[in-house]
Every structure is written in structure tokens, then in C-alpha cells.
C-alpha positions, 0 to 999 in steps of 0.5 A: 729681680727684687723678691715682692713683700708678703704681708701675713694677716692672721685670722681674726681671734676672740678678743682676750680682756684682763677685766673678765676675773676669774678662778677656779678651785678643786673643791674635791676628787670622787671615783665614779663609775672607776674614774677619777672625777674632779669637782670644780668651784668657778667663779668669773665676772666681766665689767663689760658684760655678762660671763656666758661660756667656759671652757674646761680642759686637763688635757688640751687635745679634750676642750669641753666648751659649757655654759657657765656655771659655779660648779663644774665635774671634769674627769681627771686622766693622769694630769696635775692641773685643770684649766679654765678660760672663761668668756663672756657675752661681748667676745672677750676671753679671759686668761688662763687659770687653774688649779693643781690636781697633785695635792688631791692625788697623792696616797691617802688624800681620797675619802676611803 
């Protein structure tokens, strides 16, 4: 007996666009309520249509999927960088960018 062929399909992902340009920048580290909060600045555009959703994580078990927005607070658990993939309205994702957390966190680095 001849072992019959399998043929594996993947299921059907968004689709990721190199055009949709992105970034992120930790603008700045707060303590509130006792945890550390980080303020984002994001920025994103999309040739082939309008940014919509990002998607925020530290953490890739904890994904905060939000509208877009220019500024975004995410709290920061022991992590060193915060990640963004930003989508817009045609489907298409971005790549993965981030921005570090460390250089915020070391001693003397938080407002007194």
C-alpha cells in the first residue's frame, strides 16, 4: 500500500503589508494607583486605506486590541519592551514594532 498524500491548508490570516508605516516611542513611565504605567506616542499610516486597530502587548499572553489612537498608557509588568501591530480598515497588518522599556526603568530614571 502506497501511504495517500495529505495536503495541510492553513487557515486564512489578515494579510501583513510592509506599506502600512508605523512606530512607537515610550514617551514617558508614571506610578499610578502603584503600578508602572507607560505613555505611549504611536503614529501609523496605510497608502491602501485608513489605520483603524492596534494591537498593544508587554506580554504576548495580555493583547489589548484598541482603536487607534496617537497615545496609548499600557501597564508595564517586568517586561523590557512594548510591542504594537497596527491594522487598517482593508485588512492588512503591519509589522511588529517596539520600543524598549530598560532605559526608563533603570534607578533615577522615574520623576521623584
Amino acid at each position: 500500500d502506497v501511504p495517500k498524500k495529505v495536503i495541510i491548508t492553513p487557515s486564512p490570516l489578515p494579510r501583513t503589508s510592509q506599506t502600512i508605516q508605523g512606530s512607537i516611542i515610550l514617551s514617558r513611565l508614571d506610578i499610578v494607583d502603584n503600578k508602572l504605567m507607560a505613555k505611549l506616542a504611536l503614529d501609523a499610516t496605510s497608502p491602501q486605506g485608513e489605520v483603524m486597530e492596534m494591537i498593544l502587548w508587554t506580554d504576548p499572553d495580555l493583547l489589548t486590541t484598541q482603536p487607534y489612537a496617537h497615545e496609548a498608557t499600557l501597564p508595564i509588568v517586568d517586561r523590557d519592551f512594548v510591542f504594537v501591530i497596527f491594522k487598517d480598515n482593508q485588512g492588512n497588518m503591519s509589522q511588529i514594532y517596539a520600543t524598549a522599556t530598560y532605559p526608563f526603568m533603570q534607578k533615577g530614571s522615574l520623576a521623584e
